[in-house]
NUTOR-126062 format. One line per 8 residues: number of its first residue (from 1); for each residue x, y, z of C-alpha. Coordinates in steps of 0.1 Angstrom, whole numbers, plus 5000, padded with zeros to 4 digits. Layout:
N
NUM = X/Y/Z ~ ...
//
This chain:
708
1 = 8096/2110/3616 ~ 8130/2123/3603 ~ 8154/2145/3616 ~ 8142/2166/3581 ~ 8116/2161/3556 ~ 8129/2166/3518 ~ 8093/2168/3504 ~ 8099/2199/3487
9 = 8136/2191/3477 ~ 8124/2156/3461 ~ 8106/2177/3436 ~ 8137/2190/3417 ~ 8144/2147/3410 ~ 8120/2152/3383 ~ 8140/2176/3363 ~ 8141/2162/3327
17 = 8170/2165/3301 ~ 8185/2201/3298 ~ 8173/2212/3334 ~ 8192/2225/3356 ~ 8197/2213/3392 ~ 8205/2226/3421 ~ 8207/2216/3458 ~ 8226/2191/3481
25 = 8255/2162/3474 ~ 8227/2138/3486 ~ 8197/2151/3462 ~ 8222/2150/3433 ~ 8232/2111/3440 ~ 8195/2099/3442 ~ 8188/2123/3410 ~ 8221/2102/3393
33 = 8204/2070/3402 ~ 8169/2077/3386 ~ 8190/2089/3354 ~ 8207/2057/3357 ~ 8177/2032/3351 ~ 8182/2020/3392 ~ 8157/1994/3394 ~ 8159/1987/3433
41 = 8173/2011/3462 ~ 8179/1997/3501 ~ 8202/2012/3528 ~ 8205/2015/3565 ~ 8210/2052/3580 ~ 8240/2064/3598 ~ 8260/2097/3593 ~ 8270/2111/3573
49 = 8246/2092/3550 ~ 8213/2098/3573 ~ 8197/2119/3545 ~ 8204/2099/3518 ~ 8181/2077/3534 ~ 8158/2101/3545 ~ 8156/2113/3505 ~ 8148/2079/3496
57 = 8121/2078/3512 ~ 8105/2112/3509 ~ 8107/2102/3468 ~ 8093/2068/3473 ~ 8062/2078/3455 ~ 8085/2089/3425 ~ 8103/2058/3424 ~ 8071/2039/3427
65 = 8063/2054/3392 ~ 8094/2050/3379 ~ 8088/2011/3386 ~ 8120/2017/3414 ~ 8117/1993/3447 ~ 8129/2008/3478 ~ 8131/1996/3510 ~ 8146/2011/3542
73 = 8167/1979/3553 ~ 8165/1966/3588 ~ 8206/1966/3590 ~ 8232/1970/3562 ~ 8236/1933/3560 ~ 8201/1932/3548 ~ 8211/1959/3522 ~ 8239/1943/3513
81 = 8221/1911/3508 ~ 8196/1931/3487 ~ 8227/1932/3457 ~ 8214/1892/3450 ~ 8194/1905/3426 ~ 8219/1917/3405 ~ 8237/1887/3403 ~ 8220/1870/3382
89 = 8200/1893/3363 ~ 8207/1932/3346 ~ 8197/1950/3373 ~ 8209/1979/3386 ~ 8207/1983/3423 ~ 8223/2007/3450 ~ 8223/2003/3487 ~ 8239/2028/3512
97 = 8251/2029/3544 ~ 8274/2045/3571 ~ 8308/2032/3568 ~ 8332/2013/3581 ~ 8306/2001/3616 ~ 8278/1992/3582 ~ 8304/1978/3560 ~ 8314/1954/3588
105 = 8281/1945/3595 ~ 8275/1936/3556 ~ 8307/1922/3550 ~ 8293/1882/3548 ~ 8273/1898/3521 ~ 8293/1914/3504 ~ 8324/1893/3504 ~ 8299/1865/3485
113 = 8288/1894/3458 ~ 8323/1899/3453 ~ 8330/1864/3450 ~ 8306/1854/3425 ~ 8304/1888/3407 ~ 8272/1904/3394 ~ 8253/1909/3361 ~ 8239/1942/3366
121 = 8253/1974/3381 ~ 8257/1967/3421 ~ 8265/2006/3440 ~ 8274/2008/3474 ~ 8272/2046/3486 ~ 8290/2041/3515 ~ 8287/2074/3541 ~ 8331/2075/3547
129 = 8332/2088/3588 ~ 8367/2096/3591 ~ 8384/2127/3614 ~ 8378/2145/3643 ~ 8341/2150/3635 ~ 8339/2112/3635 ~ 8313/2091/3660 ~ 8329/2058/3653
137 = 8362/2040/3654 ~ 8388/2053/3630 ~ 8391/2031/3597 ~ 8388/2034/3563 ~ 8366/2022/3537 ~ 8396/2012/3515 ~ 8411/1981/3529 ~ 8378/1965/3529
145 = 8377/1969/3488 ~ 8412/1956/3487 ~ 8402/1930/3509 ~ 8372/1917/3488 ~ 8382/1935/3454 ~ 8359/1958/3449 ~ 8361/1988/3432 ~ 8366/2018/3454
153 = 8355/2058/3438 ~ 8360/2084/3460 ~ 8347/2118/3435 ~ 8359/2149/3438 ~ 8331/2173/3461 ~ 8316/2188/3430 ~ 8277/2176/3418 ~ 8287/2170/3384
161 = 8318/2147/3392 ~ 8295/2130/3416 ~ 8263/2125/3397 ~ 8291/2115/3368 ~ 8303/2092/3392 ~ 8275/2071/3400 ~ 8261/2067/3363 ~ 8300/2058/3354
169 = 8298/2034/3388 ~ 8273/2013/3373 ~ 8288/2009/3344 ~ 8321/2000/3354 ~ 8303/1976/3376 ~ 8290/1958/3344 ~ 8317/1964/3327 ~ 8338/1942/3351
177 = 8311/1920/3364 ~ 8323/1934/3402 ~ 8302/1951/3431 ~ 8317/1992/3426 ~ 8318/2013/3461 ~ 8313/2049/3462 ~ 8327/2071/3493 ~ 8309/2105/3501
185 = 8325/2125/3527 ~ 8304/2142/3549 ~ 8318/2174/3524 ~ 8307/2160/3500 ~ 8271/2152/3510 ~ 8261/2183/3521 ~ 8284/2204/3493 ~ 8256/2227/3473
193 = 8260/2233/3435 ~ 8243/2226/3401 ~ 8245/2201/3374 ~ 8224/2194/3341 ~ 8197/2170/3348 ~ 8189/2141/3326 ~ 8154/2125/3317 ~ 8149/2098/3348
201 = 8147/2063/3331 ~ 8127/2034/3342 ~ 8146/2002/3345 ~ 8146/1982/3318 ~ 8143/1953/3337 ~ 8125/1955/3370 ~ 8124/1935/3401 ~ 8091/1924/3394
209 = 8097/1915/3357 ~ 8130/1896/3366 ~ 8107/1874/3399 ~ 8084/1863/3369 ~ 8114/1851/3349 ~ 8137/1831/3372 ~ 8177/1827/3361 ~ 8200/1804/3379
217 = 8233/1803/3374 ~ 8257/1777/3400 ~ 8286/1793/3386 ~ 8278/1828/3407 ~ 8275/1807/3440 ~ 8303/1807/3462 ~ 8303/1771/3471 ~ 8331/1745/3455
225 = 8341/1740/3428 ~ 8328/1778/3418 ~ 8340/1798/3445 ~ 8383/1786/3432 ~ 8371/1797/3398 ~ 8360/1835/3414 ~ 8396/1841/3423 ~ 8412/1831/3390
233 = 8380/1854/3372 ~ 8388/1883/3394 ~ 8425/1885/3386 ~ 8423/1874/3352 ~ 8392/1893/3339 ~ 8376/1914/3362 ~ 8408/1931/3369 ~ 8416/1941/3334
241 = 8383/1950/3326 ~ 8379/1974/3352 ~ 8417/1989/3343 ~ 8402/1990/3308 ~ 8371/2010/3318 ~ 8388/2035/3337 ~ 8412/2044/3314 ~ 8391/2049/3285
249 = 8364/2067/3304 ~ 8392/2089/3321 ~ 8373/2090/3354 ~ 8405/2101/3368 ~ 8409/2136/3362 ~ 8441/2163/3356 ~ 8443/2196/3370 ~ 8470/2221/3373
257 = 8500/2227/3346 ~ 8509/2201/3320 ~ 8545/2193/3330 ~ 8563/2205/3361 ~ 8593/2191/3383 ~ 8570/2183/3406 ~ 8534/2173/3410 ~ 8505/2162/3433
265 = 8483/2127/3439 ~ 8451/2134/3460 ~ 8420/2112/3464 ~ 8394/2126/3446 ~ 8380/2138/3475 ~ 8400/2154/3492 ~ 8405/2179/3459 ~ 8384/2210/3476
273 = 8408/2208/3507 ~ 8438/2209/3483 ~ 8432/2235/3465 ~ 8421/2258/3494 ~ 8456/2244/3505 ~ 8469/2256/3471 ~ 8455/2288/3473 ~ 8467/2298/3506
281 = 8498/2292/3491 ~ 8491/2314/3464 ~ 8497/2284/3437 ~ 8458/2279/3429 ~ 8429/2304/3423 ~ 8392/2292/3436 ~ 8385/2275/3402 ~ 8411/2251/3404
289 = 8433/2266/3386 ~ 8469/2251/3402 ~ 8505/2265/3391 ~ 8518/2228/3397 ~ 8501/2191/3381 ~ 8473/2180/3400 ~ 8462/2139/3397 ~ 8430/2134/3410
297 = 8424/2099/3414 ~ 8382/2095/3412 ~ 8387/2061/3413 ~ 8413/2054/3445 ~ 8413/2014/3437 ~ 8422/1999/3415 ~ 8450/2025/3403 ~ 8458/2028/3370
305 = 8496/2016/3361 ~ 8498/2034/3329 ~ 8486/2066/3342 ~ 8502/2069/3369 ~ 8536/2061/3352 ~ 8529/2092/3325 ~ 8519/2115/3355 ~ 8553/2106/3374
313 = 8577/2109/3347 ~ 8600/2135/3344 ~ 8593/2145/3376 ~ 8619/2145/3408 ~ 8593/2141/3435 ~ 8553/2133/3432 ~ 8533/2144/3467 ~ 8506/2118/3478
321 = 8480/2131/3496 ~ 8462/2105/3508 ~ 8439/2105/3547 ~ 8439/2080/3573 ~ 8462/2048/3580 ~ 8481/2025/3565 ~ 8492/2043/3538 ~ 8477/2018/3514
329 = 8478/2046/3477 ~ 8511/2054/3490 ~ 8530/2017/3495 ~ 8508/2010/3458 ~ 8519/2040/3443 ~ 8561/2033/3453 ~ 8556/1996/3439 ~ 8543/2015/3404
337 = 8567/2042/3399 ~ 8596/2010/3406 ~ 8581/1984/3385 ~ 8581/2013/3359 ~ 8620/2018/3365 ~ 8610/2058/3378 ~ 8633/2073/3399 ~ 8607/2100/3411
345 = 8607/2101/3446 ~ 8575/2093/3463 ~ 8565/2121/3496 ~ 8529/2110/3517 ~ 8533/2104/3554 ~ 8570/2121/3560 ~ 8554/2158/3560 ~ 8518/2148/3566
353 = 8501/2134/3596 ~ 8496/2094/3593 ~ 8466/2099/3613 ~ 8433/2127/3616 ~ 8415/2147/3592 ~ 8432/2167/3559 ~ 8417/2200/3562 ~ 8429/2225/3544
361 = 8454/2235/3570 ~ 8471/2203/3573 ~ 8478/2205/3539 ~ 8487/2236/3534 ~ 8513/2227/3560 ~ 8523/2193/3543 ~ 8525/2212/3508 ~ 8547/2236/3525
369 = 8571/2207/3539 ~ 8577/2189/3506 ~ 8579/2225/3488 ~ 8607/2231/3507 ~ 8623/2199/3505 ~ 8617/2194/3462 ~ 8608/2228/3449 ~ 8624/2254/3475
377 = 8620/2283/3451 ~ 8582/2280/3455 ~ 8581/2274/3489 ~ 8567/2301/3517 ~ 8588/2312/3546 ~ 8590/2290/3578 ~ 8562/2304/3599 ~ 8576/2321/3628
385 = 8561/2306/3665 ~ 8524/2313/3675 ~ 8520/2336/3701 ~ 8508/2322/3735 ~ 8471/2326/3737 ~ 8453/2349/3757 ~ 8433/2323/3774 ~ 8451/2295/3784
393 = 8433/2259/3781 ~ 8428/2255/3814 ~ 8408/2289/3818 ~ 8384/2272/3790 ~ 8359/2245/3811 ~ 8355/2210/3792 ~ 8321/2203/3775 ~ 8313/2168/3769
401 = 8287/2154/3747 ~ 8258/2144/3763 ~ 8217/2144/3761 ~ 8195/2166/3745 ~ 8178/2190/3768 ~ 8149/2167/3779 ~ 8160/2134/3769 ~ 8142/2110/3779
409 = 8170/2085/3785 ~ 8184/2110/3812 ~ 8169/2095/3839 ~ 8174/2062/3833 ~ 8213/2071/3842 ~ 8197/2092/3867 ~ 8177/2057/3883 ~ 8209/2037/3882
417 = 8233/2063/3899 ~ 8206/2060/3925 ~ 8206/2021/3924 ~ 8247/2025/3924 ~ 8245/2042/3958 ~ 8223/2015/3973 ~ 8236/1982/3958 ~ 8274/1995/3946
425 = 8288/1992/3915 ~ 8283/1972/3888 ~ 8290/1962/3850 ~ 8270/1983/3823 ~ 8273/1968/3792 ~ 8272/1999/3768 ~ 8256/2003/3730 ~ 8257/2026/3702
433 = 8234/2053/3704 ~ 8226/2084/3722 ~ 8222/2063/3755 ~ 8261/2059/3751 ~ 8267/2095/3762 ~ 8260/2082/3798 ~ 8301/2072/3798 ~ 8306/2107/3801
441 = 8301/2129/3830 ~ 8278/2132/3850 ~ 8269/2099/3847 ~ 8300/2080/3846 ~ 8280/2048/3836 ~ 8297/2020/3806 ~ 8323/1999/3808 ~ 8325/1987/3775
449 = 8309/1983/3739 ~ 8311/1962/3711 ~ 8291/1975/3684 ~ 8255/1986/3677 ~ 8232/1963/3694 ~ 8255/1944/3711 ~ 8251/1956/3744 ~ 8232/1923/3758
457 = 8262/1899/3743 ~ 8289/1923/3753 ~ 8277/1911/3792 ~ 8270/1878/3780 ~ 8309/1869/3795 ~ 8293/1882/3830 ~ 8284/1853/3854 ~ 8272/1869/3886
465 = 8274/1850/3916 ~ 8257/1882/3935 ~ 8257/1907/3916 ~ 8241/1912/3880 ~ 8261/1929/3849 ~ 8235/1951/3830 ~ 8230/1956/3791 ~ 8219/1990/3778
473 = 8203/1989/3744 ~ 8184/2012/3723 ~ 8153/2004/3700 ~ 8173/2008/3666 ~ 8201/1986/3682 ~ 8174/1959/3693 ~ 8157/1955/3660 ~ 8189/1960/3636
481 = 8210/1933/3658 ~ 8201/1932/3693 ~ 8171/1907/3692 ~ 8193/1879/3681 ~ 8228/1882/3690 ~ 8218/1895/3728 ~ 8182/1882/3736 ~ 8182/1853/3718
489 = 8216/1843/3728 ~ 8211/1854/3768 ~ 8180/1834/3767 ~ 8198/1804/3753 ~ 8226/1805/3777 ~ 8206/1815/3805 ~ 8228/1845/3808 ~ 8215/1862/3846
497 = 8221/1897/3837 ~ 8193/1928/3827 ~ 8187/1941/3793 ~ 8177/1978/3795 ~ 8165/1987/3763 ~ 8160/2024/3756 ~ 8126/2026/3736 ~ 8123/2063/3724
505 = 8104/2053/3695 ~ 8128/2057/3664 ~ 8162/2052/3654 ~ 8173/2083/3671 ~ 8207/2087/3668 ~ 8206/2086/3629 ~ 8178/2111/3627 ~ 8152/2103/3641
513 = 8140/2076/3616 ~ 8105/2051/3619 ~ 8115/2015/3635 ~ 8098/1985/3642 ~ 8083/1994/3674 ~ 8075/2032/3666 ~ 8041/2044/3672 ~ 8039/2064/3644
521 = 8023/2049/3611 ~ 8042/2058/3586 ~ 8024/2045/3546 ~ 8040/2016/3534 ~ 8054/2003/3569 ~ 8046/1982/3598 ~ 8054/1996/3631 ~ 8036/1996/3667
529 = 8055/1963/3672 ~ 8059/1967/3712 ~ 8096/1950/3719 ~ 8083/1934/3751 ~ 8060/1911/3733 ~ 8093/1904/3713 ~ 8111/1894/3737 ~ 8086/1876/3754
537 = 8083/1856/3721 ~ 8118/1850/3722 ~ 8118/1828/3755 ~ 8126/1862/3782 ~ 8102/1853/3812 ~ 8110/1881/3832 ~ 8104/1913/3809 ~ 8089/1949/3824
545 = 8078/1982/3806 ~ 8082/2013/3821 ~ 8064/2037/3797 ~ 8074/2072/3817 ~ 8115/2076/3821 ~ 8111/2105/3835 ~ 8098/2087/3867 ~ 8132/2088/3884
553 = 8118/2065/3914 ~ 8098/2046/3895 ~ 8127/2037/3870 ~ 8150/2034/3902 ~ 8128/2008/3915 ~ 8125/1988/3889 ~ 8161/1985/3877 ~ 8166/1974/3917
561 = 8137/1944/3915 ~ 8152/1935/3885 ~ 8189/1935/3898 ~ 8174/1915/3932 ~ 8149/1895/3918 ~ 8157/1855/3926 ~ 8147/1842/3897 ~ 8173/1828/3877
569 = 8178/1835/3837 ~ 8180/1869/3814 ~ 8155/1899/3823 ~ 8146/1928/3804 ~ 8135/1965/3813 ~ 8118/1981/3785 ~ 8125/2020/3792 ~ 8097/2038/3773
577 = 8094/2079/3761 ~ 8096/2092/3729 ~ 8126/2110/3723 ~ 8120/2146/3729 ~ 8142/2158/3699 ~ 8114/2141/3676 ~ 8088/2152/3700 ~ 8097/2186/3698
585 = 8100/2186/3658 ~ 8060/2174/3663 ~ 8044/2196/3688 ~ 8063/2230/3682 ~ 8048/2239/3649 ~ 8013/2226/3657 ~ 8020/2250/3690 ~ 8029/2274/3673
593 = 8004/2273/3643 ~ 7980/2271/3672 ~ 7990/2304/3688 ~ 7988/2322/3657 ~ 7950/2311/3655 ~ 7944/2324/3691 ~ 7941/2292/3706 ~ 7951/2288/3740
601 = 7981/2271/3743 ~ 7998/2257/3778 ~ 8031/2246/3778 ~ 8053/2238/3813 ~ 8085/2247/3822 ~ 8106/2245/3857 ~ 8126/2265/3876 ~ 8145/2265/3909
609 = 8133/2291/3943 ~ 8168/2308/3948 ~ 8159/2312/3983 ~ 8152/2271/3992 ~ 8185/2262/3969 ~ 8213/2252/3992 ~ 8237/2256/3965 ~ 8252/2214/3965
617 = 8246/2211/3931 ~ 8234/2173/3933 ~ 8209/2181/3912 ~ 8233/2192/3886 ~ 8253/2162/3892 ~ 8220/2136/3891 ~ 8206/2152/3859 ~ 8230/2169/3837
625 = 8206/2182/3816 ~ 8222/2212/3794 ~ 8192/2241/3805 ~ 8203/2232/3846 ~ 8230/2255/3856 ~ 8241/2279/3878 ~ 8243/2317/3883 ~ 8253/2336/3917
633 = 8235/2336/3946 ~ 8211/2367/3956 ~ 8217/2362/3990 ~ 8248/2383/4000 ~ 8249/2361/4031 ~ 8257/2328/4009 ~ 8281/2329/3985 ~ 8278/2293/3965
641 = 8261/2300/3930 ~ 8229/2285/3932 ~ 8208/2262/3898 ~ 8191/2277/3880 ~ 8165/2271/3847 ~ 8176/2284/3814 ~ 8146/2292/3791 ~ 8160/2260/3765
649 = 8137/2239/3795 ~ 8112/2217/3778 ~ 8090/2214/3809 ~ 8098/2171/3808 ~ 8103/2175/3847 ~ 8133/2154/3852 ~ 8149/2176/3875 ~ 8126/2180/3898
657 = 8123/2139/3897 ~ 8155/2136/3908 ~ 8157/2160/3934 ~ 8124/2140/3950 ~ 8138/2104/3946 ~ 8170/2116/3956 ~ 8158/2136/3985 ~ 8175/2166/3975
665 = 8164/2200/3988 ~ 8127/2205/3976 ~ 8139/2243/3953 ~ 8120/2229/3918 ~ 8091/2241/3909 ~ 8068/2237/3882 ~ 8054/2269/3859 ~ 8027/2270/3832
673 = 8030/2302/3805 ~ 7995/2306/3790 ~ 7994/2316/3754 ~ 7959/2335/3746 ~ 7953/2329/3781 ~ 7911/2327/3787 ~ 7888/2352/3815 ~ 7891/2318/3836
681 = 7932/2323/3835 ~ 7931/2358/3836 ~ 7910/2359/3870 ~ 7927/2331/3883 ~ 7961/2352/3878 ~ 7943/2384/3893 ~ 7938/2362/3924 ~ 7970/2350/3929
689 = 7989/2382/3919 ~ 7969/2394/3950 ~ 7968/2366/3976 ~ 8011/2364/3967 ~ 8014/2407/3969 ~ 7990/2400/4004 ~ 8013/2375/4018 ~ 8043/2394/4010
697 = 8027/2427/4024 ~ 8024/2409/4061 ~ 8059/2396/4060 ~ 8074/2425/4051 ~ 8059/2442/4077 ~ 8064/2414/4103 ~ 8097/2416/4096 ~ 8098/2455/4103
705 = 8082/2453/4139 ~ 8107/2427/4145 ~ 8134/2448/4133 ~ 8121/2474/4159
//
């Protein structure tokens, strides 16, 4: 179950020629690839990409007619393998994942289609992660298409260009017999417009047709003699080809004034930023209509020599605007402009930042810099100093990341804080995935990690002589990497550490997408997989699943038998509960669809008694979960605040598992609100709102003969 369903959306992908379309970056790509003839999709989720996927799959029956094969991949490598079949035969095939953690992972694939080269029209929509709104480590896309020559577009945020884009990527692809790499920015995935549609076309060839007619060709395999001839191909005929194509299909685009003194570079997309840059500058109106030459480069490798010469001549200085580090367009575009005997001056990194996002304020700011340097007639005042702010950033309390309000992985983290008290610390092995937050506070729990499902091998380097090093892993992590390159190898080495792996039933981190092991049962998939019997199968002989987290002693125990156990060799804790994000996205609308019928409807939620709460906050610092706070104390004799419930609770009960396997002070307790509550409810509340009032009668006035 995803994040979000695109059933309704998917219905605008059958828009024939003429029709207008209008919706998301991410509808208009798979809407491009239908009007391209795709004959097979594949990709691995990861923002800002997640939907993409999640599109795919809610058209699947479209495709299906169309003759398209999709499959969500079990990692990008798998994706990226998926491009074979467009090696040897003329089909056109896209696969899409988040980059650069997926492009690493597919990169043995992918350097070996970019070796031999393809027949058919190979697109990589690669999801490009970069700035401060960024989960991963900060690289770019681009020196991995230098590295393997591939062909790197980066469009401008604007559904025409894009859907433009892909239909001109796969034939630029052809054209140059070379795997072609597409780069959406989070911008431009989620950037709303319109194009006109085009009739979808069914493949010419599909994947079924081109199994019944094998081709083989030694020539395309990257194996000697072949794989010396690839290097001389690529430089002396891909390369042109693809310098050819570009050129003549101008997919690099001018905006602005003709001529000018000075001009612009930008990547393609970064363009929207630029010219809300521009306009804040007053030198650009909201249609793009700059006062100074713009050069949008669509296509951000290869560049083209020629037109990069004709946009830099006659000009004194040329701004690059270009985002992240190294400065690779910027080095490429100095050794142009001098091979081309230009004395126009080349500006990037010296007024811009070599590192972080290009928003529109940072380049307004970098415009303003080389303005004043090459054009100071145009450019704006210095700014005078910001005033101090009012509140001062230590008046403003930090808010790390951390779980959802009744995650089910919280109290794991809670279990092994308790284990830390008893046994001290120890080495966590951390993963990607939600289960990473526990670096943060309150938990304070990771050392390290390596990548996604690397969490077991990461410890791998741990020998314990009396004390274990533990693994965390999640479900997606297990089945995209985790299975082979941690189980397989701890089992193999004997490695004496413990594997927690965080089953929550989906890839969650992405969006919540159907895995191996989910229990849902999804058409056209094979789940309900249990990873136990995996690893079992796998040589683990000492394996456990707990299938309730939210028993904090339970999980606490368990992680300690495991940690103290004397037999020798790998072991493995399989933490069970679906993640409550999803689990939410399922029961709240059949609640509430249930309420509206007059059904009765019990849900649970906890709070804290204000007069048992000492005030410690251990619970707080045990739990961490976002609807436990604090608010001041009722008692004027006390003045600690005291928890307190927010109403965001989801009744999993977490809290008050902590405060009993912690032995914290017994405040938590456990409500039920009754929707379309029955006689039996409605008399049992009668009787209790009169044995509580009774009660409270005789102490009030026991205390009032004491008082006299």
């Amino acid at each position: 179950m995803a994040e979000r369903s695109f059933k309704a959306e998917v219905e605008q992908l059958r828009l024939g020629d003429g029709d207008v379309f209008h919706g998301e970056g991410i509808l208009a790509v798979t809407k491009a690839l239908l009007q391209s003839g795709v004959a097979y999709v594949g990709g691995y989720q990861g923002s800002p990409i997640s939907h993409l996927m999640d599109v795919f799959a809610d058209a699947n029956d479209l495709m299906r007619e169309l003759g398209v094969h999709f499959e969500s991949s079990a990692s990008e490598a798998t994706a990226a393998a998926m491009l074979a079949a467009s090696v040897n035969y003329p089909l056109r095939g896209a696969v899409a994942w988040k980059s650069v953690v997926g492009t690493n992972v597919a990169s043995d694939a992918l350097s070996n289609v970019a070796s031999g080269g393809v027949t058919g029209g190979a697109l990589v929509i690669l999801g490009e992660d970069y700035g401060e709104g960024s989960s991963i480590m900060q690289e770019r896309t681009h020196a991995f298409a230098m590295k393997s020559q591939m062909w790197l577009l980066d469009p401008r945020p604007n559904l025409t260009a894009i859907v433009d884009m892909v239909e001109k990527g796969f034939q630029l692809s052809e054209a140059s017999n070379t795997p072609v790499m597409l780069e959406l920015r989070v911008r431009a995935c989620h950037v709303t417009g319109s194009f006109v549609a085009r009739d979808n076309k069914r493949p010419p060839l599909t994947v079924a047709d081109a199994a019944e007619a094998p081709v083989r060709d030694t020539d395309r395999i990257v194996l000697p003699p072949a794989n010396f001839l690839h290097e001389v191909e690529k430089i002396e005929r891909r390369w042109p080809a693809a310098l050819d194509f570009i050129r003549t299909h101008k997919l690099n685009e001018h905006f602005g004034t003709a001529t000018d003194d000075i001009g612009i570079i930008v990547q393609g997309g970064l363009f929207n930023s630029l010219n809300r840059a521009l306009e804040l500058l007053d030198l650009s109106d909201a249609y793009g209509n700059a006062k100074l030459p713009i050069y949008v480069l669509n296509v951000t490798y290869p560049l083209i020599p020629d037109e990069v010469r004709d946009f830099c001549a006659g000009k004194s200085a040329v701004l690059v605007i270009e985002e992240g580090q190294p400065e690779f367009i910027e080095h490429e575009l100095n050794t142009l402009v001098r091979r081309a005997d230009l004395q126009t001056k080349i500006v990037g990194k010296d007024v811009l930042p070599r590192a972080g996002e290009y928003g529109g304020a940072v380049i307004r700011d970098g415009i303003a810099k080389f303005l004043r340097a090459h054009a100071p007639d145009r450019a704006p005042p210095e700014a005078a100093p910001a005033p101090a702010p009012a509140l001062s950033p230590a008046m403003v309390p930090q808010r790390p990341a951390g779980f959802c309000t009744g995650c089910p992985e919280r109290p794991i983290f809670s279990a092994m804080k308790l284990v830390q008290k008893e046994l001290g610390a120890f080495h966590v092995s951390a993963d990607i995935g939600c289960h990473l937050f526990s670096i943060l506070p309150p938990f304070h729990i990771g050392n390290t990690t390596m990548g996604y499902g690397l969490g077991t091998a990461g410890a791998s380097a741990f020998k314990p002589r009396d004390k274990r090093a533990i693994a965390i892993m999640g479900d997606g992590g297990f089945w995209h990497n985790g299975l082979t390159s941690g189980i397989g190898n701890a089992v193999f080495n004997q490695d004496d550490n413990l594997t927690i792996i965080v089953d929550n039933g989906y890839s969650a981190a992405t969006g919540g997408q159907d895995i191996l092991s989910s229990r849902a049962k999804p058409p056209h998939r094979k789940t309900n997989n249990p990873i136990e019997k995996a690893v079992r199968g796998v040589g683990i002989g000492w394996a456990k699943t707990m299938t309730r987290t939210y028993d904090v002693a339970g999980m606490r125990d368990a992680i300690r038998d495991a940690l103290v156990a004397p037999e020798k060799g790998p072991k493995v804790l399989v933490a069970q509960s679906e993640c409550q994000l999803n689990r939410q996205r399922r029961v709240k609308p059949l609640m509430a669809k249930a309420i509206k019928n007059g059904e009765r409807v019990v849900r649970e939620r906890f709070g804290v008694d204000p007069d048992t709460c000492t005030g410690d906050h251990s619970c707080i610092r045990l739990s961490g979960c976002p609807s436990l706070t604090i608010k001041p104390n009722p008692d004027p004799l006390r003045q600690d605040p005291i928890a307190y419930v927010e109403n965001s609770c989801v009744g999993c009960g977490v809290c008050g598992e902590v405060s009993h396997a912690a032995v914290l002070c017994p405040s938590f307790y456990k409500a039920q609100i009754i929707a379309n509550p029955d006689r039996r409810d409605r008399w049992r509340q009668r009787v209790r709102d009169w044995v509580i009032g009774a009660l409270q009668r005789r102490t009030s006035r026991s205390i009032a003969a004491r008082a006299f």
